[in-house]
DOMIFI-915650 format. One line per 8 residues: number of its first residue (from 1); for each residue x, y, z of C-alpha. Coordinates in Angstrom, 2 decimals, decimal comma. Layout:
# residues N
NUM = X Y Z ~ ... $
END
This chain:
# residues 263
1 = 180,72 88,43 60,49 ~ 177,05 87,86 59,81 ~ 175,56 84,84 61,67 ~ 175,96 81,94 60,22 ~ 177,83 80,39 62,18 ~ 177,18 81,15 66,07 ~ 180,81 80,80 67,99 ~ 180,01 79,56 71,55 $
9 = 182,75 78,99 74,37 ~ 182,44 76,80 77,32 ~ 186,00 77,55 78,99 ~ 188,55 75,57 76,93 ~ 185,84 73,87 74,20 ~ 184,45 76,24 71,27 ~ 181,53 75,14 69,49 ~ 180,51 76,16 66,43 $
17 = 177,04 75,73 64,92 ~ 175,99 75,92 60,96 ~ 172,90 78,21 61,74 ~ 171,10 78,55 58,25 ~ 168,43 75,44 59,54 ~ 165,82 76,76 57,06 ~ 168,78 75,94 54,40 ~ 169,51 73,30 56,08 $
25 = 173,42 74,20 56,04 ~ 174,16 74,37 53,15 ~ 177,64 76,00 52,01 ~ 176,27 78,08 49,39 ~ 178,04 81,52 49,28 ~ 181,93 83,86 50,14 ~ 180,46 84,79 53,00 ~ 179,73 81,44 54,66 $
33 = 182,74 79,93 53,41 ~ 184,70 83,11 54,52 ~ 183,10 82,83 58,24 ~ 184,41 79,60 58,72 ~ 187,46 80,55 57,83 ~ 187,11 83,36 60,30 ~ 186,71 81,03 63,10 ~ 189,34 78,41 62,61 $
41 = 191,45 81,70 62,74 ~ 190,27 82,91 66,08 ~ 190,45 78,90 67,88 ~ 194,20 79,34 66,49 ~ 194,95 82,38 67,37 ~ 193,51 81,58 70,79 ~ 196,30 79,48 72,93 ~ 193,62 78,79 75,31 $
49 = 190,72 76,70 73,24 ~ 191,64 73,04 73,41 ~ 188,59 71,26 71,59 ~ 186,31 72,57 68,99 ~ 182,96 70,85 68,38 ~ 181,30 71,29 64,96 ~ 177,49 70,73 64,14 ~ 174,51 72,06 62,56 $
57 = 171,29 73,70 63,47 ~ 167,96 72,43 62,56 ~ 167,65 68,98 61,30 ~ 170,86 68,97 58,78 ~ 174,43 68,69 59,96 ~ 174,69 70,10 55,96 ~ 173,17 69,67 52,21 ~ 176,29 70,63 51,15 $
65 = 176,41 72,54 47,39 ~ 173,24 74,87 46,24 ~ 171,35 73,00 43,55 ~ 169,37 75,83 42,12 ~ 172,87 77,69 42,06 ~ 174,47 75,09 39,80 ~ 171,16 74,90 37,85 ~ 171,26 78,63 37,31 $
73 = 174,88 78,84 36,26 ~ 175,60 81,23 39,09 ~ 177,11 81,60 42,58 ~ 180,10 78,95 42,68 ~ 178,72 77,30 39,16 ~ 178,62 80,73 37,65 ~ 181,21 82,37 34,61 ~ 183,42 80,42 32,38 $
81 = 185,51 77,31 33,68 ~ 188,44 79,41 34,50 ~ 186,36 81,66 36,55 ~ 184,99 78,27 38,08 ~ 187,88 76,93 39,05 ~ 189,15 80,00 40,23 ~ 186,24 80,73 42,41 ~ 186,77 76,81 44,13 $
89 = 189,90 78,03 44,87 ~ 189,50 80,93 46,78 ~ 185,96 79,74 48,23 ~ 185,22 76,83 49,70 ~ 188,21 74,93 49,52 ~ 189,81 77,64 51,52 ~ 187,58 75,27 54,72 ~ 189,39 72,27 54,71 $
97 = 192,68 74,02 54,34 ~ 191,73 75,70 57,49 ~ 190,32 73,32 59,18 ~ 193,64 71,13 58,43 ~ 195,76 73,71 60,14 ~ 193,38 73,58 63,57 ~ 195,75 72,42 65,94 ~ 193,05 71,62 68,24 $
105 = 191,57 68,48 67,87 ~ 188,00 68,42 66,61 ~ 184,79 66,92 66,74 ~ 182,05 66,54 63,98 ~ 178,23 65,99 65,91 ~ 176,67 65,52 62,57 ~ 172,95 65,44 63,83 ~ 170,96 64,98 60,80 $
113 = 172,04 64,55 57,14 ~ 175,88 65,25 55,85 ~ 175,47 65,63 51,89 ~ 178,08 65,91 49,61 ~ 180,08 68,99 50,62 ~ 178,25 68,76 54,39 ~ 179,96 65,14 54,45 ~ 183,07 66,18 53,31 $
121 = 182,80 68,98 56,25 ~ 182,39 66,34 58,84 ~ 185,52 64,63 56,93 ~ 187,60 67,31 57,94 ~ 186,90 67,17 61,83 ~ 189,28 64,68 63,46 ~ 186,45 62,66 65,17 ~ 182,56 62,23 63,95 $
129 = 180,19 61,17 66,43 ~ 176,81 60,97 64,59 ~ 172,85 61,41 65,86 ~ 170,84 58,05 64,85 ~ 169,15 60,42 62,52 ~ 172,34 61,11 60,60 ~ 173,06 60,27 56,96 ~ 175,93 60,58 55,02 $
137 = 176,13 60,81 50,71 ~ 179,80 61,34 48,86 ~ 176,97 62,37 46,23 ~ 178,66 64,43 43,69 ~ 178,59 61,95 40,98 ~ 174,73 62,26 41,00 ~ 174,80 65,59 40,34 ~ 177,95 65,28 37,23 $
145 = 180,57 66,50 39,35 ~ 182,94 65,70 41,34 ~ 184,10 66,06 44,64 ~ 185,39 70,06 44,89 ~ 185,99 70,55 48,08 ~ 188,64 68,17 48,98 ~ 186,92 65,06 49,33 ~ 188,93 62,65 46,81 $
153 = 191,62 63,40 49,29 ~ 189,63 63,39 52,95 ~ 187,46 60,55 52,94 ~ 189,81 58,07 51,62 ~ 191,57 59,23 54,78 ~ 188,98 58,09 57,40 ~ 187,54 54,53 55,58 ~ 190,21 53,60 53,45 $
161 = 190,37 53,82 49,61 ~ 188,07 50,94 48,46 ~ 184,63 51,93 50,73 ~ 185,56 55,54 49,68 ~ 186,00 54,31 46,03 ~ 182,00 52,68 46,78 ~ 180,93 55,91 48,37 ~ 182,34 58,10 45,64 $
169 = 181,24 56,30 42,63 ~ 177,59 55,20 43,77 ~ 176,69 58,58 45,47 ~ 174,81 56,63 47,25 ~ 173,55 57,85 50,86 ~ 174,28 55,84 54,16 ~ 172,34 55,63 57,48 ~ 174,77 56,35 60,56 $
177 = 174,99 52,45 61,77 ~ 176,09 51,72 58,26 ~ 178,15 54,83 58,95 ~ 179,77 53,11 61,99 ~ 180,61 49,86 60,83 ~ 182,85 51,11 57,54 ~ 184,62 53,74 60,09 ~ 182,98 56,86 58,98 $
185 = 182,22 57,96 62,43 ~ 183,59 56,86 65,96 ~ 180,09 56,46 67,45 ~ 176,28 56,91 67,00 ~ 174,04 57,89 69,96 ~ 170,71 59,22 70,28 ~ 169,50 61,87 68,76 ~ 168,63 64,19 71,46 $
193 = 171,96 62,59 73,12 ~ 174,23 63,99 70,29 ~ 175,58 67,22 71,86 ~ 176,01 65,82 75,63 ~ 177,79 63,03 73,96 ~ 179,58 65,29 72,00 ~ 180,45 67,66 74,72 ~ 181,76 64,81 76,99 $
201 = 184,28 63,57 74,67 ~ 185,36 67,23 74,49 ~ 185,95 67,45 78,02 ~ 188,02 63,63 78,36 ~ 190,14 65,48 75,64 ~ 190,29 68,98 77,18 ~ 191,38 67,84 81,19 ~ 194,90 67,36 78,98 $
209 = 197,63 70,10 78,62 ~ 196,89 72,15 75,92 ~ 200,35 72,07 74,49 ~ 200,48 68,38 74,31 ~ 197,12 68,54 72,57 ~ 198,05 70,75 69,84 ~ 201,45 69,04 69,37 ~ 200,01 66,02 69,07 $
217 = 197,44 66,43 66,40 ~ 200,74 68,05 64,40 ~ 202,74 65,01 64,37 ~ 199,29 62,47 63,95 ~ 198,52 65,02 60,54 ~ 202,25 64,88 59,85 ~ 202,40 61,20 60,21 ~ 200,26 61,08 57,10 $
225 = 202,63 61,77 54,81 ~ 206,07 61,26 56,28 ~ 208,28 58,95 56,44 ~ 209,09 56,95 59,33 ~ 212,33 59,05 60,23 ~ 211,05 62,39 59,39 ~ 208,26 61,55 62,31 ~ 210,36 60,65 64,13 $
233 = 212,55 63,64 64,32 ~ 209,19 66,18 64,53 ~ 208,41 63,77 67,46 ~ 211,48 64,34 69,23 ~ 211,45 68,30 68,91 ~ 208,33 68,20 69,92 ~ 208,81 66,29 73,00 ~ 211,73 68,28 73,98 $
241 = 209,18 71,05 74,11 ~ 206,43 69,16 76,10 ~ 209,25 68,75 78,50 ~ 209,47 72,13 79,43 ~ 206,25 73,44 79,60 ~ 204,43 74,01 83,23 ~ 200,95 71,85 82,17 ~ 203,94 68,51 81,84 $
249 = 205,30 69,56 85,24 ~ 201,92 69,92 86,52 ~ 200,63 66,45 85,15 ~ 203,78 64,41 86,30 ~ 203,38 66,04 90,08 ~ 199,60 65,00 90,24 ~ 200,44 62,02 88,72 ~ 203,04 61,05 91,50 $
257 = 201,35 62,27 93,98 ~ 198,16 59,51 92,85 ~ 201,01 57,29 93,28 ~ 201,95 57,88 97,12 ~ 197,55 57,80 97,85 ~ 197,88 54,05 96,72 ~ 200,92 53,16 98,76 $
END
C-alpha cells in the first residue's frame, strides 16, 4: 500500500484518513481507489473493529474526480467508451461496493468540502457528521457527466428522491447547515470539534457487542430492499444467533445486575 490513506486503530474504532491534502482528496487514480478497497478488507476481515471513522486530511474531506484528467482524455476519462466504462467498473466503483459490505457501522467527519465523487464518499458511510466548514456539491452535471460512482443510487438513499433530484440536477454546492436541515448529515459541529465529535459517537456505538453491531447494520442494509417478510425472517436468524453469543450473555448479566443497585 502506498500512503494514501493512513489506517489508525484506537482499540475497537479504525480511522481512516484521505491523506493527499495538497490534492485535496481527490480520487484520482487504481491505486487510491484500490487502497480503499484494501482497507474495508482488513476492518472485515478483522472480527474485532466495531466502528470505522472516515475523513480527510488538509482542508477537503474530497474534490472528488481529477479535472485536468478528464480534460486530458486520460486516467479514468482516458481510451474509447468501452474502455471507459470498463475502467468505472473495476476502479472506483469497486468503493462503494466495499464500503456497502462493511459490516461495521461507519462514520463520515467530512471536515471541509465533499465534491462530487468526495460527496458521494461521505454517502456511503452510514452516518455524516460535518465540520461548519463543510460543503457538499452532487456536481457532475456541471462538468457533462453524470454521477459514476454510485451516486444516482446513494444519495437518494439519505435525503429522499426529490432534494436528491435538486442536488443532482443543479450541481449546485451546499453549506453544512443547509446540509443538516435536508438530512444530508446527522450533525454539524465546530470545526476544530469535528474529530472529538466524531470519535465520541464512535465510542456510544462501540461499548455494544460487536456481533449485534455487525448484524444489525445487515438487516438495516437488507431492509432496503426487502420485503416486509423476507426481514423478517433475516431478523429472526439473526437473533437466534445474538442469543448465543457471550457479549448478549454478558450485556443481560450487567444489565440485571443495574437492576438489583436500584432496588
Amino acid at each position: 500500500m502506498s500512503d494514501f490513506v493512513l489506517f489508525e486503530r484506537d482499540d475497537s474504532v479504525v480511522t481512516l484518513t484521505l491523506n493527499r491534502a495538497e490534492e485535496r482528496n481527490a480520487l484520482s487514480t487504481q491505486a487510491q481507489w484500490d487502497e480503499i478497497v484494501a482497507c474495508c478488507d482488513r476492518v472485515r476481515a478483522d472480527p474485532t473493529v466495531k466502528v470505522v471513522i472516515l475523513t480527510g486530511a488538509g482542508s477537503a474531506f474530497s474534490a472528488g474526480g481529477n479535472v485536468k484528467d478528464m480534460r486530458d482524455k486520460k486516467g479514468i476519462a482516458g481510451g474509447a467508451p468501452y474502455t471507459i466504462m470498463r475502467g468505472y467498473q473495476n476502479g472506483i466503483q469497486k468503493i462503494p461496493l466495499a464500503l456497502h459490505d462493511l459490516d461495521v457501522p461507519t462514520i463520515a467527519a467530512v471536515n471541509g468540502p465533499a465534491i462530487g465523487a468526495g460527496c458521494d464518499l461521505a454517502c456511503m458511510c452510514d452516518i455524516r457528521i460535518a465540520s461548519e466548514k463543510a460543503r457538499f456539491a452532487e456536481s457532475f452535471v456541471k462538468l457533462g457527466i453524470v454521477p459514476g460512482d454510485g451516486g444516482a443510487w446513494l444519495v437518494q438513499r439519505v435525503i429522499g428522491y426529490q432534494r436528491a433530484a435538486e442536488l443532482t440536477f443543479t450541481g449546485d454546492t451546499i453549506d453544512a447547515q443547509t446540509a443538516l436541515s435536508i438530512g444530508l448529515v446527522a450533525q454539524v459541529v465546530a470545526h476544530d470539534a469535528l474529530l472529538e465529535a466524531a470519535r465520541a459517537l464512535a465510542a456510544r456505538i462501540a461499548v455494544n457487542s460487536g456481533p449485534a453491531l455487525r448484524m444489525a447494520k445487515r438487516l438495516l442494509r437488507q431492509a432496503q430492499s426487502a420485503r416486509l417478510d423476507e426481514s423478517l425472517e433475516l431478523a429472526a436468524a439473526m437473533q437466534a444467533l445474538a442469543h448465543h453469543t457471550p457479549e448478549h450473555d454478558a450485556a443481560v448479566a450487567a444489565f440485571v445486575a443495574q437492576l438489583a443497585q436500584r432496588k
